[in-house]
C-alpha positions as CSV (number, residue, x, y, z in Angstrom):
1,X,-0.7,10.2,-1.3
2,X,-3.9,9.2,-3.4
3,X,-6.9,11.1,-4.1
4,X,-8.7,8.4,-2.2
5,X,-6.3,8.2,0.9
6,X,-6.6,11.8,0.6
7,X,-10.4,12.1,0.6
8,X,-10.6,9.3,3.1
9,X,-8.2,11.2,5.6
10,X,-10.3,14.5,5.1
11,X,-13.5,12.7,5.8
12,X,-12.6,10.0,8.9
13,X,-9.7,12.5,10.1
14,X,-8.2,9.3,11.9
15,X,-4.2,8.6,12.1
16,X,-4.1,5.8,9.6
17,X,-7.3,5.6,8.3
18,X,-6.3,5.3,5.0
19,X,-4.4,2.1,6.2
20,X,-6.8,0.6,7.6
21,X,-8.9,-2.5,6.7
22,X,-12.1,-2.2,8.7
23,X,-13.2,0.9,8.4
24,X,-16.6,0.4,8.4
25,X,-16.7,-2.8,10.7
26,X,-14.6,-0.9,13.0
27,X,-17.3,2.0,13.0
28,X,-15.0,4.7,11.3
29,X,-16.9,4.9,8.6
30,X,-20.8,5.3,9.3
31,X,-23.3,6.0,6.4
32,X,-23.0,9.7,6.8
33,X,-19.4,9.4,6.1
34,X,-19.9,7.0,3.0
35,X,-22.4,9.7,1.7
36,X,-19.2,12.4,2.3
37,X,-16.9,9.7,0.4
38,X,-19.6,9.3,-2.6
39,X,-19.7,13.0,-3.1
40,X,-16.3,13.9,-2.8
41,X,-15.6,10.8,-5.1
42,X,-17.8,12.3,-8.1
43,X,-16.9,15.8,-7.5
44,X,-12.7,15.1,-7.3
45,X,-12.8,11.9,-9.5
46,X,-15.1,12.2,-11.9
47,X,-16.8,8.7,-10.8
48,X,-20.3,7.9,-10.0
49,X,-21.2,5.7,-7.8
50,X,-24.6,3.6,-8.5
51,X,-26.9,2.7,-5.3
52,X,-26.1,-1.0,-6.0
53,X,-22.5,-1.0,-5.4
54,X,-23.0,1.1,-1.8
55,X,-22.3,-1.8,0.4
56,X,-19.7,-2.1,3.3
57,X,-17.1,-4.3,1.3
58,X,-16.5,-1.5,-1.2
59,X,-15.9,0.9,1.9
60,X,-13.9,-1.0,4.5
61,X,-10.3,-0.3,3.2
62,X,-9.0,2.6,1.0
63,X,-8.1,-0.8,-1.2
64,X,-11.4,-1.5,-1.7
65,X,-13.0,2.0,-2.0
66,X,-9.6,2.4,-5.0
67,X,-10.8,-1.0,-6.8
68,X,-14.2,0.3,-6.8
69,X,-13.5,3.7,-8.4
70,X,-11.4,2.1,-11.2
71,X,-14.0,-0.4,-11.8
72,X,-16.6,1.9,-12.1
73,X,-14.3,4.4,-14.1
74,X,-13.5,1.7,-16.8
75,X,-17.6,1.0,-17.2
């Protein structure tokens, strides 16, 4: 598995979590959960994450949280 399916199944500890595409409109994800993503994104990855880009489409599916980190690592 991915760092991020990894990290995302550490944090939500929900069967298929990292398969999921609403995981912030389907409440698995609340901002105390992002904040646990953000950190353990930086610390594992090596990737910050800028206050602008914290919104729920960049956290609703391990797809999106993936696309966000290799955006932000190529910047």
């Amino acid at each position: 598995m991915d760092e991020i399916g990894a990290i995302l199944n550490e944090i939500v500890r929900a069967e298929g979590a990292a398969e999921r595409e609403d995981l912030v409109d389907g409440g698995l994800l609340d901002s105390f959960a992002i904040v646990s993503m953000i950190a353990a994104i930086s610390e594992r990855c090596g990737v910050r994450i800028p206050p602008l880009e914290i919104v729920p489409e960049n956290f609703n599916s391990a797809k999106a949280i993936r696309a966000l980190v290799l955006r932000l690592a190529e910047e």
